[in-house]
C-alpha positions as a Markdown table, in Angstrom:
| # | Residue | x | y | z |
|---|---|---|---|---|
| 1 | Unk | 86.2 | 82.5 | 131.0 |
| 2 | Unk | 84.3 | 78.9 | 131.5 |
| 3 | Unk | 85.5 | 76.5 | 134.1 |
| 4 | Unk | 87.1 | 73.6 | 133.1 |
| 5 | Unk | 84.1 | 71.6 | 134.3 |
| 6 | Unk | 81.5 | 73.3 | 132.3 |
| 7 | Unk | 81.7 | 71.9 | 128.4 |
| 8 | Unk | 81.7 | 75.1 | 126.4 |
| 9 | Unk | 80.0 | 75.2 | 123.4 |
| 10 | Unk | 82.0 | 75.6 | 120.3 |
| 11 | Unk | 81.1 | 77.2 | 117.5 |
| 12 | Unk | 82.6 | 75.8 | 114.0 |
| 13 | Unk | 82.6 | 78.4 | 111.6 |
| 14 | Unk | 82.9 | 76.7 | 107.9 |
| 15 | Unk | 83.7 | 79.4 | 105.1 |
| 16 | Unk | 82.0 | 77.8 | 101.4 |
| 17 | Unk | 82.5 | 78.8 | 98.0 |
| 18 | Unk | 81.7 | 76.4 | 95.0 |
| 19 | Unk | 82.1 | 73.1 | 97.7 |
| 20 | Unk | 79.4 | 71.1 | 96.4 |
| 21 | Unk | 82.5 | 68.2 | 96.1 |
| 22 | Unk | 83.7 | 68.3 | 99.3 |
| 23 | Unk | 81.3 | 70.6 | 102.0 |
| 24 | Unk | 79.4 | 67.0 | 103.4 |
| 25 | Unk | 82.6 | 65.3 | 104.0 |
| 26 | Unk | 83.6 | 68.6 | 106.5 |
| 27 | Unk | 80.6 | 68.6 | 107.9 |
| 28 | Unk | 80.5 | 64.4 | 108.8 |
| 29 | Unk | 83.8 | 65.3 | 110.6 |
| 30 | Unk | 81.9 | 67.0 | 113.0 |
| 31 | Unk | 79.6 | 64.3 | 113.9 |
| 32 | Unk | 82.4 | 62.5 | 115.4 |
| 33 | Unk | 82.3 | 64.8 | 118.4 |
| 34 | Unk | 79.8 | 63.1 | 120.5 |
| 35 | Unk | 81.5 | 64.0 | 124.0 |
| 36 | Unk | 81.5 | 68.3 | 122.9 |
| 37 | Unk | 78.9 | 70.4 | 122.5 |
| 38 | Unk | 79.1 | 72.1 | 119.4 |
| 39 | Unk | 77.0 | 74.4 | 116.6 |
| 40 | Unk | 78.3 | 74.3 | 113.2 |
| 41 | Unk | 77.4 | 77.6 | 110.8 |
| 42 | Unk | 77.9 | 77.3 | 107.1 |
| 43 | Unk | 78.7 | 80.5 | 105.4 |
| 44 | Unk | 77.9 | 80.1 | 101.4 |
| 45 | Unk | 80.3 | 82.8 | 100.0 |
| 46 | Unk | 78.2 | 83.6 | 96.9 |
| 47 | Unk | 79.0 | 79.9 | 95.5 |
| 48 | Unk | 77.4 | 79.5 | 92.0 |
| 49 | Unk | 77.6 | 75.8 | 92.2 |
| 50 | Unk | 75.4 | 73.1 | 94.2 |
| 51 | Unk | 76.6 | 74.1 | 97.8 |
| 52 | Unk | 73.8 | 76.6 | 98.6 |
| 53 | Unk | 71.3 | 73.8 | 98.6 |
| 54 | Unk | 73.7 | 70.8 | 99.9 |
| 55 | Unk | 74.5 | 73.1 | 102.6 |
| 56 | Unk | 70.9 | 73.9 | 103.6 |
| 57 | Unk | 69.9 | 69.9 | 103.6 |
| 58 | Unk | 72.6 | 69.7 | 106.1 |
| 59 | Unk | 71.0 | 71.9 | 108.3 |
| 60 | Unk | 67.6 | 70.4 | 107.8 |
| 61 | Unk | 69.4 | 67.0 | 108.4 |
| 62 | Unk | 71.2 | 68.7 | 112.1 |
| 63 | Unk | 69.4 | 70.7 | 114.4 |
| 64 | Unk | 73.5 | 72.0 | 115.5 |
| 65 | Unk | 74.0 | 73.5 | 111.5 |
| 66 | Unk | 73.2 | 76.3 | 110.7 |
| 67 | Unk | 73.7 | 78.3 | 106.9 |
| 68 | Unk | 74.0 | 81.8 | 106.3 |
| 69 | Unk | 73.5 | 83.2 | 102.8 |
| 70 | Unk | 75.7 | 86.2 | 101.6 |
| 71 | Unk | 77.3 | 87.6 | 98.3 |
| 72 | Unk | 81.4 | 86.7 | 97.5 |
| 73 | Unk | 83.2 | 88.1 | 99.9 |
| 74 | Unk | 86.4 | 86.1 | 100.2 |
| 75 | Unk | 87.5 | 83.3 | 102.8 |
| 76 | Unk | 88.2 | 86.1 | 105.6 |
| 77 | Unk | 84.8 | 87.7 | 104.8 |
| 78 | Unk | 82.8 | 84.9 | 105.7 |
| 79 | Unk | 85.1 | 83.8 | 108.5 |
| 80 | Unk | 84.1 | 87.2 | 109.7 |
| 81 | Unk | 80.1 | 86.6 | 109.5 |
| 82 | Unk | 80.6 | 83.3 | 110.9 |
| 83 | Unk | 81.9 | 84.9 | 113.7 |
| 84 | Unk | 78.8 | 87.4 | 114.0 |
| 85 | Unk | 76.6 | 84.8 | 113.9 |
| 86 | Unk | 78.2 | 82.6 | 116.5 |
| 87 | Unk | 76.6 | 81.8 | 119.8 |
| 88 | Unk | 79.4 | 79.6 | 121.8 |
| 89 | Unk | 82.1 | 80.7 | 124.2 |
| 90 | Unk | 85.0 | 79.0 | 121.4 |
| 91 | Unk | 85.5 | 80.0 | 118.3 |
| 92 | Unk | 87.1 | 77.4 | 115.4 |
| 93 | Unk | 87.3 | 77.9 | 111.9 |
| 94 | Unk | 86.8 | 75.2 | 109.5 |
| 95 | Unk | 87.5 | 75.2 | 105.3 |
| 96 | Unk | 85.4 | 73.6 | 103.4 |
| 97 | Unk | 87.8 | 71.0 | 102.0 |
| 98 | Unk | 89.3 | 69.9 | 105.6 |
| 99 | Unk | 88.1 | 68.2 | 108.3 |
| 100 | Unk | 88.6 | 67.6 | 112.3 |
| 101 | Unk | 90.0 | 64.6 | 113.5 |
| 102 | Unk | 88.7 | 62.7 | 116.1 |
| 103 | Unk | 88.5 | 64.3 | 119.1 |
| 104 | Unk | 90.0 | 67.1 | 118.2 |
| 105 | Unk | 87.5 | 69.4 | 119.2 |
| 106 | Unk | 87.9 | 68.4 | 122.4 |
| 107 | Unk | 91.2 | 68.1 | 122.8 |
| 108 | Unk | 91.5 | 72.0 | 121.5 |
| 109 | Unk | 88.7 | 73.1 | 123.7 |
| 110 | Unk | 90.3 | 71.8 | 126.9 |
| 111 | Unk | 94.0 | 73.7 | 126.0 |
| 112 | Unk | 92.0 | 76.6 | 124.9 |
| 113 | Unk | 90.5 | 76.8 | 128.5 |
| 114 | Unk | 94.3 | 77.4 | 130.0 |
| 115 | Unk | 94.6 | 80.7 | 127.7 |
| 116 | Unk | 91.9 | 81.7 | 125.9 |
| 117 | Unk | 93.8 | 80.0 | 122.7 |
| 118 | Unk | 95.1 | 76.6 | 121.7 |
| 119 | Unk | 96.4 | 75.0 | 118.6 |
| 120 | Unk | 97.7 | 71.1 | 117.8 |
| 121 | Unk | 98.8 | 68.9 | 115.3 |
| 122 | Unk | 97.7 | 67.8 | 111.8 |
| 123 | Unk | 97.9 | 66.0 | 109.3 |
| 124 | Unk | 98.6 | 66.4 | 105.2 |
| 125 | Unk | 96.3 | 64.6 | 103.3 |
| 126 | Unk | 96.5 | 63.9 | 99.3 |
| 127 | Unk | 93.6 | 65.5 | 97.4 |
| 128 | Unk | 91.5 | 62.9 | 97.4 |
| 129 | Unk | 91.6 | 63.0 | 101.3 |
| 130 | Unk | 92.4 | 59.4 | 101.9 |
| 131 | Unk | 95.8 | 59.0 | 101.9 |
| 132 | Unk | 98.3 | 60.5 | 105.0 |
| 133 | Unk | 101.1 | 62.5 | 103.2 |
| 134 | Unk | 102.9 | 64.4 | 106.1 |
| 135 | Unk | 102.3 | 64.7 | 110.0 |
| 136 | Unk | 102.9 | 68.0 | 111.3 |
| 137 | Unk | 103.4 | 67.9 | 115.1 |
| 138 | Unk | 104.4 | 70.7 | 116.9 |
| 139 | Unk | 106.6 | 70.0 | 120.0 |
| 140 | Unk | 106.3 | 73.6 | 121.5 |
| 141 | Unk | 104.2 | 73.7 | 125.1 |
| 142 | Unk | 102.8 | 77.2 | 124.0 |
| 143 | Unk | 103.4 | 79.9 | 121.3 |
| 144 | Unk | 102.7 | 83.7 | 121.3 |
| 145 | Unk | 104.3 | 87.0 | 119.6 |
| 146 | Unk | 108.4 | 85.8 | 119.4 |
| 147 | Unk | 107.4 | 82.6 | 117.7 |
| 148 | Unk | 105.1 | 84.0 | 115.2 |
| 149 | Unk | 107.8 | 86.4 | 114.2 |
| 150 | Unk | 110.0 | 83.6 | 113.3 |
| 151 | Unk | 107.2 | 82.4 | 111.3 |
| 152 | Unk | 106.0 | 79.6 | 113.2 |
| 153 | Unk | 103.8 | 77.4 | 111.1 |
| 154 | Unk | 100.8 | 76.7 | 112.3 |
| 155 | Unk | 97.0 | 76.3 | 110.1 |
| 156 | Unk | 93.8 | 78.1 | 110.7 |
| 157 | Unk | 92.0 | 75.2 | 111.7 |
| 158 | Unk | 94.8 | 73.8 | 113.8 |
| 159 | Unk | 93.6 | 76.8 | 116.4 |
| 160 | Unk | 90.8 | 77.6 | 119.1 |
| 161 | Unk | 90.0 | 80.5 | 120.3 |
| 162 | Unk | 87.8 | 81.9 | 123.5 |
| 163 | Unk | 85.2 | 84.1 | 121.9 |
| 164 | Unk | 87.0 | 87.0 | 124.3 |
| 165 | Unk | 90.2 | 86.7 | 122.5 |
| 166 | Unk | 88.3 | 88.1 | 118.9 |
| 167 | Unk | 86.2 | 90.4 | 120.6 |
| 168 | Unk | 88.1 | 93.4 | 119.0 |
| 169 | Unk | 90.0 | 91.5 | 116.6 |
| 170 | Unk | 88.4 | 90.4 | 112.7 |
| 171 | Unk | 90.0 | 88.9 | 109.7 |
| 172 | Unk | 91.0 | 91.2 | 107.4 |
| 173 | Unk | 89.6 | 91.8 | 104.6 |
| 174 | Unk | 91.8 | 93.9 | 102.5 |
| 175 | Unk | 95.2 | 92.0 | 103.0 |
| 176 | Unk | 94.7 | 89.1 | 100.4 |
| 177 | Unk | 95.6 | 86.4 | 101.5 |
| 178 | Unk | 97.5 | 84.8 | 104.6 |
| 179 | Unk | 94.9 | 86.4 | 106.4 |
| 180 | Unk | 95.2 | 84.2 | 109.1 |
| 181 | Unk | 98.9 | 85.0 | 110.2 |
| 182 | Unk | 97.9 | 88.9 | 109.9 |
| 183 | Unk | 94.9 | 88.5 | 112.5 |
| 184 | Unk | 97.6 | 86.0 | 114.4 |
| 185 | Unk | 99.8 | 89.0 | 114.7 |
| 186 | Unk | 97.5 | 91.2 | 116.2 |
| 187 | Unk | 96.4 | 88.6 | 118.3 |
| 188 | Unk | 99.9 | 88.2 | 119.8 |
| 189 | Unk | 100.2 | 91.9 | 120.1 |
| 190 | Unk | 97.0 | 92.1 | 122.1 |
| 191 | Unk | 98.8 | 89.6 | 124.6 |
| 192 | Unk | 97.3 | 86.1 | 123.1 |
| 193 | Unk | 99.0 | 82.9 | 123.9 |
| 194 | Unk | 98.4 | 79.7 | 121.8 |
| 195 | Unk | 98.8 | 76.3 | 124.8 |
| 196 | Unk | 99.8 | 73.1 | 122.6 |
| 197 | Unk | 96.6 | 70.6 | 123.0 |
| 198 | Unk | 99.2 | 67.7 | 122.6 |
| 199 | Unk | 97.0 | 66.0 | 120.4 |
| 200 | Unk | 96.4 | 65.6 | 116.7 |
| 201 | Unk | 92.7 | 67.6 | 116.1 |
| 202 | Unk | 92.4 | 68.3 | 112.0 |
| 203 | Unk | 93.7 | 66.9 | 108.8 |
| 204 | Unk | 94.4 | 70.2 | 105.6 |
| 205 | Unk | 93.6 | 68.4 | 102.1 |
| 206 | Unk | 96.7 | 69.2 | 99.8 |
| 207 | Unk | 95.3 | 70.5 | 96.5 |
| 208 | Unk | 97.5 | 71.5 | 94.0 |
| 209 | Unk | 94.1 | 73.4 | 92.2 |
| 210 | Unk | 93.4 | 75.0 | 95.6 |
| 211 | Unk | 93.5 | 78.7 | 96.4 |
| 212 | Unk | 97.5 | 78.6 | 97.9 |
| 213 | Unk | 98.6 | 77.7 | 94.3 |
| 214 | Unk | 99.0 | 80.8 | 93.2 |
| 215 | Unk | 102.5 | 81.2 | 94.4 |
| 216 | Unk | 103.5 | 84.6 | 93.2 |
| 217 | Unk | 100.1 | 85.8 | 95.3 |
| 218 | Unk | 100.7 | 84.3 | 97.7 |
| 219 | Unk | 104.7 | 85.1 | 98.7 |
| 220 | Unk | 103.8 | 89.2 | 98.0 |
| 221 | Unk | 100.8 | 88.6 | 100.5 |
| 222 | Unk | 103.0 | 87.0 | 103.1 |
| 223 | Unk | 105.6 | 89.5 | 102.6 |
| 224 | Unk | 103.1 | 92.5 | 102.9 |
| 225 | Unk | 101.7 | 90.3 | 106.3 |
| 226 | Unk | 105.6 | 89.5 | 107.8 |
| 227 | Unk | 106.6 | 93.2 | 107.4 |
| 228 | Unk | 102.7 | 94.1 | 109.6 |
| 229 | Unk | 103.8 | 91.8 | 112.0 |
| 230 | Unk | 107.0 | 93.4 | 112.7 |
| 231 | Unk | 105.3 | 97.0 | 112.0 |
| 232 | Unk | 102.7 | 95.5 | 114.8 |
| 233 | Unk | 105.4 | 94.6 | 117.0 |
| 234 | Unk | 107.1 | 98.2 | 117.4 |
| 235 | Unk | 104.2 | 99.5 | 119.0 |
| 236 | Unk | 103.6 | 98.1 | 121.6 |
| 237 | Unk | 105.5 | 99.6 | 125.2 |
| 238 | Unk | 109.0 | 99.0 | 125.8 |
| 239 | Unk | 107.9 | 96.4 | 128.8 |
| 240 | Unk | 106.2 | 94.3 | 126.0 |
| 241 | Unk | 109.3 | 95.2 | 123.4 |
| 242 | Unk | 111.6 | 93.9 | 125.9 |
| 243 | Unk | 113.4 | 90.5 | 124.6 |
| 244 | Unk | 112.4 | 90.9 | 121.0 |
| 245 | Unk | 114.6 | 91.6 | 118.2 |
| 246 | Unk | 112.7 | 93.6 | 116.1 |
| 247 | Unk | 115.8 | 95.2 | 113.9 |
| 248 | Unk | 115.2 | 95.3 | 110.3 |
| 249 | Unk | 118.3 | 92.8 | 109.6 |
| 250 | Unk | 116.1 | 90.6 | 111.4 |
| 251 | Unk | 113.0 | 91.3 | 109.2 |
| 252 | Unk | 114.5 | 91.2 | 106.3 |
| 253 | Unk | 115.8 | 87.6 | 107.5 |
| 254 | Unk | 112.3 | 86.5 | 107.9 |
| 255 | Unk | 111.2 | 88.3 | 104.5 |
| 256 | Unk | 113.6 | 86.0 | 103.0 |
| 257 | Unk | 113.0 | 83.2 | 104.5 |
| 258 | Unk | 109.5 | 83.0 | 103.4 |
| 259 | Unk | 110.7 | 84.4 | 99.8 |
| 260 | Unk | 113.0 | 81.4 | 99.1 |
| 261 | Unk | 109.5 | 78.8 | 100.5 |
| 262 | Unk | 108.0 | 80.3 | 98.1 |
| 263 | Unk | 110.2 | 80.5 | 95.5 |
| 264 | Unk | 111.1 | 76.7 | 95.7 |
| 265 | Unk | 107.5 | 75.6 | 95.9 |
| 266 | Unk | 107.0 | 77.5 | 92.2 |
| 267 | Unk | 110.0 | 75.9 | 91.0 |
| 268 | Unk | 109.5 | 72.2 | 91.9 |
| 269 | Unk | 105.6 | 72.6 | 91.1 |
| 270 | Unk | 105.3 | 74.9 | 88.0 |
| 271 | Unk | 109.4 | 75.4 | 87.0 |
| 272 | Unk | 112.9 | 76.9 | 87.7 |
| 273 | Unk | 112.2 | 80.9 | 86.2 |
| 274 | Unk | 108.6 | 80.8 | 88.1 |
| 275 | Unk | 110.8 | 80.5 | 91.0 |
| 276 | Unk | 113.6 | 82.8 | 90.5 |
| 277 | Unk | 110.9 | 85.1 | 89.5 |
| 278 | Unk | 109.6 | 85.3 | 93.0 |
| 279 | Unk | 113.5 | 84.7 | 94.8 |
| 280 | Unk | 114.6 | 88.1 | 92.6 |
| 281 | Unk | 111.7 | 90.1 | 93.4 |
| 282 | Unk | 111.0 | 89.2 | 97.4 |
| 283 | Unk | 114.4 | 87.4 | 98.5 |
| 284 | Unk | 118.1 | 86.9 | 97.6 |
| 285 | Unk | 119.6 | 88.6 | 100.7 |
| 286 | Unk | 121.7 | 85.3 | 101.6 |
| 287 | Unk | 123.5 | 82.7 | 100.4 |
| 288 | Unk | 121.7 | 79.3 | 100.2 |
| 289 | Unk | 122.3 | 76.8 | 102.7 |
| 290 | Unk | 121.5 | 73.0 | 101.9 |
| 291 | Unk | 119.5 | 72.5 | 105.1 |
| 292 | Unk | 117.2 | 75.2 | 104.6 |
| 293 | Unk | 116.9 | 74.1 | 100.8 |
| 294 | Unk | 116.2 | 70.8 | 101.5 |
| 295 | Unk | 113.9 | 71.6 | 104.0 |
| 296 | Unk | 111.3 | 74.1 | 101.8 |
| 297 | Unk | 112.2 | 71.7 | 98.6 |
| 298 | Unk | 110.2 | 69.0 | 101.5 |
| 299 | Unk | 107.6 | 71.5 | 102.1 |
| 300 | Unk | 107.0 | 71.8 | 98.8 |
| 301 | Unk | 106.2 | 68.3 | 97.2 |
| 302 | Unk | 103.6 | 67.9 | 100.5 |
| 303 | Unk | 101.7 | 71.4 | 100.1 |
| 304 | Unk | 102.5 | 72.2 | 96.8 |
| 305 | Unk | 102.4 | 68.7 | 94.6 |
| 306 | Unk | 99.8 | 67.3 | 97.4 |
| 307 | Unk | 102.1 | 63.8 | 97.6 |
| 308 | Unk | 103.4 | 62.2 | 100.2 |
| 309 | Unk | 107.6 | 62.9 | 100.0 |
| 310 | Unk | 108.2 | 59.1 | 99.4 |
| 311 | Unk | 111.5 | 59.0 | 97.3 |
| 312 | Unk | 111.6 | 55.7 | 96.2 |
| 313 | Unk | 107.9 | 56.3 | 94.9 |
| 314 | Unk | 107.7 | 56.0 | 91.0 |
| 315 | Unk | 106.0 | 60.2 | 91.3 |
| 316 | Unk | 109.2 | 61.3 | 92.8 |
| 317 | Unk | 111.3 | 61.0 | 90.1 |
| 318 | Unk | 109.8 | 64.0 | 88.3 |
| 319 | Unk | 110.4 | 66.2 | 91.5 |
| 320 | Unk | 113.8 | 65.5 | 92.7 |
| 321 | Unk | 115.0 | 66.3 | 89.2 |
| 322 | Unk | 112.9 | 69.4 | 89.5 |
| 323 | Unk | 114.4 | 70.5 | 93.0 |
| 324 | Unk | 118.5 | 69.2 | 91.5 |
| 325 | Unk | 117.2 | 71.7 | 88.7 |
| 326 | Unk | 116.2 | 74.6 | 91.2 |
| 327 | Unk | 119.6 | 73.9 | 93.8 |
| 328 | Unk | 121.8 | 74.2 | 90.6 |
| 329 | Unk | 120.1 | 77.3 | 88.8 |
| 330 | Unk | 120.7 | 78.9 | 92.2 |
| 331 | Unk | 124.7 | 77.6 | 92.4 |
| 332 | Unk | 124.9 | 79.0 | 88.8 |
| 333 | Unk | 123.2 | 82.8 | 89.9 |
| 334 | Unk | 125.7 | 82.7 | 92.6 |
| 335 | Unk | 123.7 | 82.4 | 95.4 |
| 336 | Unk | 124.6 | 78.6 | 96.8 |
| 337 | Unk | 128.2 | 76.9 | 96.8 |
| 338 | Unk | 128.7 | 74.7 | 93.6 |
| 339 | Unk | 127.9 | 72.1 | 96.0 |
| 340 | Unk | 124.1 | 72.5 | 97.2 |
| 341 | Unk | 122.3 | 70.2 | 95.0 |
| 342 | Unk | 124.5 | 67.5 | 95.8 |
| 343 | Unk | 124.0 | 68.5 | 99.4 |
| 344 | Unk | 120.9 | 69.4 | 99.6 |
| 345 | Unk | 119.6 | 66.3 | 98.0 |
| 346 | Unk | 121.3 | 64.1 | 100.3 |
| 347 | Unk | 119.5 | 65.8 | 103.8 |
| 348 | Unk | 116.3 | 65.6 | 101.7 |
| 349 | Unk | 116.1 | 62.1 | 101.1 |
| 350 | Unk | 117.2 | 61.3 | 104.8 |
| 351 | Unk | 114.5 | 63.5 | 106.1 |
| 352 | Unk | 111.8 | 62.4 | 103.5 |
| 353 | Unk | 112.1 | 58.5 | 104.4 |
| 354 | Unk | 112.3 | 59.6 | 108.1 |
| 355 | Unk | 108.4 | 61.7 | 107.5 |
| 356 | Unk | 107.1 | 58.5 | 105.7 |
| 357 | Unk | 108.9 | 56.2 | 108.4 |
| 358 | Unk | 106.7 | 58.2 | 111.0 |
| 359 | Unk | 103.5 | 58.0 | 108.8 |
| 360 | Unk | 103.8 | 54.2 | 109.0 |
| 361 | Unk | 104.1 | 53.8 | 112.9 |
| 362 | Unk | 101.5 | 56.4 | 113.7 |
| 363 | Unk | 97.7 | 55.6 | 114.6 |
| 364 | Unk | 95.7 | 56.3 | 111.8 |
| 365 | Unk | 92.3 | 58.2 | 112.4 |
| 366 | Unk | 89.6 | 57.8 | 110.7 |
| 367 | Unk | 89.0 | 61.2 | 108.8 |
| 368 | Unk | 84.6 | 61.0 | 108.8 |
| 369 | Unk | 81.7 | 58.9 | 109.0 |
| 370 | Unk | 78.2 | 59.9 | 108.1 |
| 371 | Unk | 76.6 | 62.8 | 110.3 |
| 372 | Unk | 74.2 | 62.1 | 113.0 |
| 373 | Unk | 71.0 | 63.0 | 112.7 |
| 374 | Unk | 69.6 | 64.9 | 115.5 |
């Protein structure tokens, strides 16, 4: 592994299909890195629009980016080519529509030394990119196999890996999507640990048009991917086993945990049956406490409506009716007291003004300026 001294070079791996809007704004992130060596490879994904030639008049514009050229083969496809093509010792994965923060880079590079993985905080931005909508800042020194099996939320390009860590390891591409927890399991398996890089290194643009809107997808994806980790889990030897709860009552805990996420995200962003839908089919194992229903019902206006939870805002009208709607279809199925909506309405507006209170006294970062030529 390279000494802390040496400055490894890191290779950003940025997956593009159809990001003619968005792809040059990514990339300008990058230029922001002065202090770390880095080599940035575009993978077009078989994009129909402009991004095959905005993304080779980046790399004429940079010596450090590169473009590779393939046919559609899906965001973990063309993570996975980016990763055959790479030529530095770290490993970071990039989407098209998000961007590093300043010093990020650096700042995972350094954790990722400790390791051979590192993740950080992020931020939420609104579609448009320009306006702060959640921080996300994790607290925990490190994270391995028990926290990802109680569904530890972390984002693909919140993480950095040493090239060693994914020598036998790809993402996959049969599982669908949340392709990035699956190849975080097998990670963790293989004895990975993730060392916090104290530091906030990437914003995630909230999209409501983006790929994670299709909620029904994308809970039966993350079931299939919870119930792989825990399959994962059982084989490794009793010394590794040892400390883990891996009983099914617990997996069908987690199951439902990310059921009901879902499930509230489609009821507060598309309506009430869209998530019952999902809670029926993948969930519905326990009763409905406000805390957790105020907390997904928080998730969801920030990654599923893209706004910032502000609920004295004139745009949250329309979604805390929707949630009171979704906390009292579920009182009337008989899985929540009478009482949750009132409850759970009550911890969500204290927790809401407390995420916008620490918007407003944190440093703001500049998300890009134009790329250096080289």
């Amino acid at each position: 592994m390279t000494h802390a001294h040496a400055r490894p070079l890191i290779s950003v791996v940025v997956p593009a299909y159809n990001a003619e809007q968005t792809l040059a704004f990514t990339i300008a992130s990058l230029g922001r890195e002065r202090d770390t060596k880095f080599e940035c490879i575009i993978v077009n994904d078989g994009s129909t629009d402009s991004t095959r030639a905005l993304a080779d008049d980046l790399a004429r514009r940079d010596a450090r980016v590169r473009v590779v050229h393939q046919p559609n083969r899906g965001l973990a496809g063309a993570r996975n080519t980016g990763i055959e093509h790479a030529r530095g010792d770290l490993l970071y994965f990039l989407d098209a529509d998000d961007w590093v923060l300043p010093g990020g880079l650096d700042s995972l590079a350094r954790a990722c030394e400790r390791t051979g993985a590192s993740f950080g905080a992020f931020e939420f931005r609104d579609s448009s990119g320009a306006r702060r909508i959640l921080l996300h800042e994790p607290t925990l020194p490190a994270f391995s196999l028990p926290q990802l099996l109680d569904l530890h939320f972390v984002i693909v390009h919140s993480t950095m890996y040493h090239r060693d860590a994914l020598a036998h390891h790809r993402f996959s591409e049969s599982v669908g999507r949340v392709e990035d927890y699956e190849l975080w399991y097998r990670l963790a398996a293989a004895g990975v640990t993730w060392t916090n890089a104290d530091s906030r290194v990437c914003a995630y643009r909230c999209r409501p048009s983006s790929m994670s809107r299709n909620d029904s997808d994308m809970a039966r994806s993350a079931a299939r991917v919870i119930s792989g980790g825990f399959a994962v889990a059982r084989t490794l030897p009793e010394s590794r086993r040892a400390g883990l709860d891996l009983s099914p009552q617990r997996e069908t805990g987690r199951l439902e945990s990310s059921a009901f996420s879902w499930a509230t995200r489609a009821a507060i962003t598309s309506s009430v049956d869209a998530g019952m839908a999902i809670y029926n089919e993948l969930g519905r194992t326990r009763l409905v406490l406000p805390d957790r229903a105020a907390g997904a019902a928080l998730s969801a206006v920030v990654s599923g409506l893209g706004q910032q939870p502000d609920p004295d805002a004139p745009a949250a009208a329309a979604w805390r009716a929707s949630a009171r709607e979704w906390w009292s279809a579920l009182s009337e199925a008989g899985i929540a007291s009478p009482s949750l909506a009132d409850e759970a309405e009550a911890l969500l507006l204290a927790r809401a003004r407390d995420a916008c209170a620490a918007l407003s006294g944190a440093e703001a970062l500049d998300p890009a300026r134009p790329l250096d030529v080289r």
